[in-house]
C-alpha positions in Angstrom: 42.1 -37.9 -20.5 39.2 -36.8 -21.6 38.7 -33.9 -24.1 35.4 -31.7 -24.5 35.3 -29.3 -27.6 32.1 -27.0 -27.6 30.6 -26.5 -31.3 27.8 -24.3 -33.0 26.4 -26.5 -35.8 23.9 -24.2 -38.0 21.1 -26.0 -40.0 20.4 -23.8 -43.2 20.8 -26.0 -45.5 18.9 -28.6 -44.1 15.8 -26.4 -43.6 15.9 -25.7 -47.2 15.1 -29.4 -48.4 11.9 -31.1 -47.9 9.9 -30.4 -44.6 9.3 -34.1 -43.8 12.7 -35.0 -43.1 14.5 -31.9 -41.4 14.6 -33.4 -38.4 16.5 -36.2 -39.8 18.5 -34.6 -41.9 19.5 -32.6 -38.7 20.6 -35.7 -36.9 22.5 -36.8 -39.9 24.4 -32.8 -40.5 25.5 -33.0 -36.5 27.2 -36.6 -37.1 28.8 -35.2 -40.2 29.9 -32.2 -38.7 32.0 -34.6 -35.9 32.8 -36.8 -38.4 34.8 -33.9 -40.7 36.6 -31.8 -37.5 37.2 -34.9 -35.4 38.8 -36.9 -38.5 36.5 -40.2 -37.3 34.1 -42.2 -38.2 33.1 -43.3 -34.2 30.4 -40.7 -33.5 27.6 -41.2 -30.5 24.8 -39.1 -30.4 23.5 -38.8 -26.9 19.5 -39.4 -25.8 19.1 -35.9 -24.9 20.5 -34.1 -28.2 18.6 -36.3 -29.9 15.9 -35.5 -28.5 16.2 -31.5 -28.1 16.9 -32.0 -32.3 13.5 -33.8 -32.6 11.5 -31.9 -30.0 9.3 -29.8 -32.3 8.5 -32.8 -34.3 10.1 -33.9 -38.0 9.3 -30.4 -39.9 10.7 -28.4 -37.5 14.0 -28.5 -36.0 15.8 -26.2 -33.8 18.2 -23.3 -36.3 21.2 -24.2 -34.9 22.2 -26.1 -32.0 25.3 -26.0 -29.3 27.2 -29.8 -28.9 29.6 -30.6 -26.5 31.8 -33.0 -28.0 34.0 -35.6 -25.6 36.4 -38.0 -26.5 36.8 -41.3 -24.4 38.4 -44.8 -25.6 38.9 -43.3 -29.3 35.1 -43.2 -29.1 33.7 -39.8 -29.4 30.1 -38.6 -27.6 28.1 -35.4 -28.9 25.7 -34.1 -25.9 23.8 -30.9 -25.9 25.8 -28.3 -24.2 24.8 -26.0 -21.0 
């Protein structure tokens, strides 16, 4: 069975730190973020989230972003929701 949870993940404080790694820091907030509600350390970030968070380059990542989280084999995948 597989389970899909839809989350906002704001980036405030990220955008507050250094300009040349937001985008980074971005990546490493939405992992977190699964990490803390999902109670798991086995996080996957999918190619096209990844991509929509680095999209405008490193100094300028999206606000706030939607992720569709799934769970399959204890393994959970974030995606970029529709």
């Amino acid at each position: 069975m597989t389970e899909k949870t839809i989350y906002t993940i704001p980036f405030r404080d990220t955008l507050k730190g250094p300009r040349s790694k937001s985008a980074k820091q971005c990546v490493k907030k939405v992992r977190e973020f699964i990490e803390k509600s999902k109670k798991t350390k086995n996080v996957k970030i999918d190619g096209a989230l990844n991509n929509a968070l680095w999209f405008r380059g490193i100094s300028k990542p999206p606000r706030s972003i939607r992720v569709e989280v799934s769970e399959a084999d204890g393994s959970f995948t974030a995606s970029l929701a529709k």
